[in-house]
N, C-alpha and C positions, 0 to 999 in steps of 0.2 A: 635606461629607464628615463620616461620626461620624467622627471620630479618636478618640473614647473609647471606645468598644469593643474590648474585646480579644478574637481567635482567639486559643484556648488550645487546642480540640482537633478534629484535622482528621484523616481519612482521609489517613495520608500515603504510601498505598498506589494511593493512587485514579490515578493520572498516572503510565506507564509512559513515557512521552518526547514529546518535542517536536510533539504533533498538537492539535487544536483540540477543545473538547468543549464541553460544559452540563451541570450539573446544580444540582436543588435539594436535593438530600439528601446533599450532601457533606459539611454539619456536623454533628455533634451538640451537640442544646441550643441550637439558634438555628434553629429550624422558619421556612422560608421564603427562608431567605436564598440568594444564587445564586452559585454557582462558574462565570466562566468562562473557559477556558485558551484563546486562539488560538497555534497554533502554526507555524513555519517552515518544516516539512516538508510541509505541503498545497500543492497546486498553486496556481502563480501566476494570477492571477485578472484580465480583460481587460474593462472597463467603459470603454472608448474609445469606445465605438458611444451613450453615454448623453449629455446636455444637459449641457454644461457641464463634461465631461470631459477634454476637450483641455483645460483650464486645471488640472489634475489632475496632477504628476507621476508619472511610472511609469503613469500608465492603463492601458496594456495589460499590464502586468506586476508585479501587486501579488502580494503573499502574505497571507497571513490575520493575519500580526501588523501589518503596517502600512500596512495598506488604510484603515483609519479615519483613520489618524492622515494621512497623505497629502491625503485628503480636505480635513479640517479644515483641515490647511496651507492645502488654495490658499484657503480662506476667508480662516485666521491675513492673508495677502498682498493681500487684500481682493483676492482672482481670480475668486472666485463667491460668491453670497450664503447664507445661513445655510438657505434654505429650499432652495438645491441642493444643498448640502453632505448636507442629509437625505433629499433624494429619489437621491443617490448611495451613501447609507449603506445606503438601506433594499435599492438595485439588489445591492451587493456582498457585503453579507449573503448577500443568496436565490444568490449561485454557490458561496457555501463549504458547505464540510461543516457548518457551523451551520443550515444552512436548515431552520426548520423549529422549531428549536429556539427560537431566540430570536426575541421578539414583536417589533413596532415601536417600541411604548414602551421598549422596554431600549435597542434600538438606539437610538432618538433620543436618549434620555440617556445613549450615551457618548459617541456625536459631539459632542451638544452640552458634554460635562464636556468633552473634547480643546480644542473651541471656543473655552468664556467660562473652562475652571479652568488660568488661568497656570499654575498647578502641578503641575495632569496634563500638559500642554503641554510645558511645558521637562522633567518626567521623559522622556517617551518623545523628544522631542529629542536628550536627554546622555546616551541610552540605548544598550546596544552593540548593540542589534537594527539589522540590516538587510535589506534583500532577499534575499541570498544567505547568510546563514548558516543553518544547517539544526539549532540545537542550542542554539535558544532559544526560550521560549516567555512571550506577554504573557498577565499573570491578573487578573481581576479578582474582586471580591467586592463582591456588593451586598446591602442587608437588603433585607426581604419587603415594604419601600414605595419600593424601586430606590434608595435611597440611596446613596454609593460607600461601603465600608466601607474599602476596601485598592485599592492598585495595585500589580502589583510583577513583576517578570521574573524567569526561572529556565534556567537554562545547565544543561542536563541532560548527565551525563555516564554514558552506559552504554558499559558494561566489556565489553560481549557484543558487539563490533563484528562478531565471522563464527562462523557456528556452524558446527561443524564435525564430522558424525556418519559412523561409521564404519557401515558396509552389509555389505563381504564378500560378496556375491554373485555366483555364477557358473553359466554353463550353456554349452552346447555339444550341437549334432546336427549331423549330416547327411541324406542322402535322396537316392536314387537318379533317373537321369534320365525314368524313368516314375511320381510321383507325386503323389496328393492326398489331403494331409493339413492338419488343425487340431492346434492344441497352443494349451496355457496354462499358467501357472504359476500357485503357487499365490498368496496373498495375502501380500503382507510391510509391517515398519511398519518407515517411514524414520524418524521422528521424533514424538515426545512435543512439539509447539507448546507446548500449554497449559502449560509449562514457565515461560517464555520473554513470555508477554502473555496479556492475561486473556479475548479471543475476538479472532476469526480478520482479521479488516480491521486490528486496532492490529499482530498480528503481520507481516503482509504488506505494510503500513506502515513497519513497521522492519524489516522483511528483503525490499525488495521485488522481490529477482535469486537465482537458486540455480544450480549448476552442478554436475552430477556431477563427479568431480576421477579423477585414473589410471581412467576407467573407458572401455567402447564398449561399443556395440548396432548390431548390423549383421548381414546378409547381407550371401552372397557364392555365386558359383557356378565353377564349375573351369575356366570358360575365364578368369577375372578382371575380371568384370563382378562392384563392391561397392557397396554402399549402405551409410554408415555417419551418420547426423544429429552433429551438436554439442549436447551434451548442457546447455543451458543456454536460462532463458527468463525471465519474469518467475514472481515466488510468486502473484501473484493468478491466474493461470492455472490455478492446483490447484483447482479446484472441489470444491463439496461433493456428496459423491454424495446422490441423493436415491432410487435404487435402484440392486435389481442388475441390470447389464445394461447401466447407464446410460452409458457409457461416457465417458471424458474424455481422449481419446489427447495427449499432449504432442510424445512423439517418435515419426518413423518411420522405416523402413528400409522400401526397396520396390525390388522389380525387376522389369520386367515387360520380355520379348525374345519373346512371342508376334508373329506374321505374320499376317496374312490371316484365313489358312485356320485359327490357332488351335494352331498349333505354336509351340513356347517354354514360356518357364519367366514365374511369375507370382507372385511372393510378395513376403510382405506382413508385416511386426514391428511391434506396436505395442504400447508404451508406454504408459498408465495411470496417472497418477500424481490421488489425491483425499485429501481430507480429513473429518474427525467433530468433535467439539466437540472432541476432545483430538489426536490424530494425525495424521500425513498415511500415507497407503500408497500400494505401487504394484503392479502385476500387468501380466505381459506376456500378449500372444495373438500368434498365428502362424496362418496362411494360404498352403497352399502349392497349386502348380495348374500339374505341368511335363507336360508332352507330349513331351519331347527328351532327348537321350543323354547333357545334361551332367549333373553334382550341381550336390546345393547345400546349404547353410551356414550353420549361424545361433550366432553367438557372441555373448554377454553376458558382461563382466565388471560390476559397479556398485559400488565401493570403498568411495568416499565422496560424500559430498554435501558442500555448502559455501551455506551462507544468508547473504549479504551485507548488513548493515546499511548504512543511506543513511547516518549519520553518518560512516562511515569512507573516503563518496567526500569 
């Protein structure tokens, strides 16, 4: 380990919360050197099915902060040897979000630092990382010949646990029991993301549930046959649009009472909700197709939204 080296100046913007990254140009003035964060909030990761894994605590259920270190354990316990430890390191790398990013050589050299350095060892041991907490993240730092320069953990505490933006939108029609008609609305923006994280996976990351709040979308028709969804789903589900046209329905309302022969009522609310490098928006369409004597209904209120941080479950 250099321990004479001193980090004196860091991107201390770079690391919005608790997710797993790489990079090499996180310092300035020390060309080469590598940043990297695993973090607690990436999925738990299932290396049971590999050689030597059953002697592995938690195998099926590691997270990206202590998947190495677990490994190395059943080594530490003499449970598996140094050369499975590395062919387990190199398997549980390629499931995290690091895939790709970090070579073999970096990964063998921190297994093996967890391994033979008593003193990476007993840190991440007397560490308060564990499986289940969602609001820590292990870092490391190595120079540009994979040195260790630093080890060290970070208890990320963001303040922005639910966002909470106000919409105010409302609409209301109805329509006679002989009708076919289309409608749309126009385009509206829910929210400025780029606020909030600096592109669209770190934000959906940390916000990964949304729920409209006082709000509905629904038909209805006048004998009381209603369609109304639960306005609430995952944030990775907002896609980015990549044209117009493209459609990314989240919610719907539908009713359809046609027979046979093509009598009834047949409509159709749908819901829109996408994203651009900074925004999300959403726009509704409507679809109606009745042949019969009742009405029919189409109310929208949309208040607020509410973006939930994982930290705050």
């Amino acid at each position: 380990m250099n321990s004479h080296k001193k980090v004196t100046i860091i991107k201390d913007d770079y690391n919005p919360y608790s997710k797993s990254e790489y990079s090499d140009s996180y310092f300035t003035g020390y060309n080469n050197w590598k940043y990297i964060q695993q973090g607690d909030i990436e999925k738990h990761i299932d290396i049971s099915n590999q050689a030597g894994a059953d002697k592995v605590e938690h195998s099926n259920n590691l997270n990206e902060t202590l998947g190495l270190y677990y490994i190395a354990k059943a080594t530490h316990d003499n449970k598996i040897s140094k050369t499975i430890a590395n062919n387990l390191a190199m398997y549980f790398i390629n499931q995290t979000s690091l895939k790709g990013q970090i070579n073999n050589q970096l990964t063998s050299n921190i297994i093996n630092l967890i391994i033979d350095n008593q003193n990476v060892y007993n840190f991440l041991n007397k560490s308060p990382l564990t499986l289940t907490t969602k609001n820590y993240s292990l870092n490391w730092i190595f120079d540009k010949s994979n040195n260790l320069v630093a080890i060290y953990y970070n208890n990320w505490k963001n303040t922005n646990n639910i966002i909470n933006d106000k919409i105010n939108y409302s609409f209301s029609d109805w329509h006679n029991g002989t009708s076919i008609a289309t409608d749309n609305s126009n385009i509206y923006n829910i929210l400025k993301w780029s606020n909030y994280a600096r592109d669209w996976n770190t934000f959906s990351n940390m916000y990964p549930t949304f729920c409209f709040i006082n709000s509905y979308f629904k038909v209805s028709t006048s004998t009381g046959i209603e369609s109304s969804p639960t306005l609430s789903t995952n944030t990775a589900k907002i896609e980015q649009y990549k044209n117009l046209g493209n459609a990314n329905v989240l919610f719907i309302a539908y009713i359809n009472t046609k027979d046979g022969g093509g009598w009834g009522t047949e409509i159709a609310l749908n819901l829109d909700l996408w994203h651009d490098n900074d925004n999300i928006y959403f726009q509704w369409y409507c679809f109606l197709n009745s042949s019969f004597g009742r009405m029919t209904y189409v109310n929208i209120a949309l208040n607020n939204i509410n973006f939930d941080n994982i930290m705050n479950n």
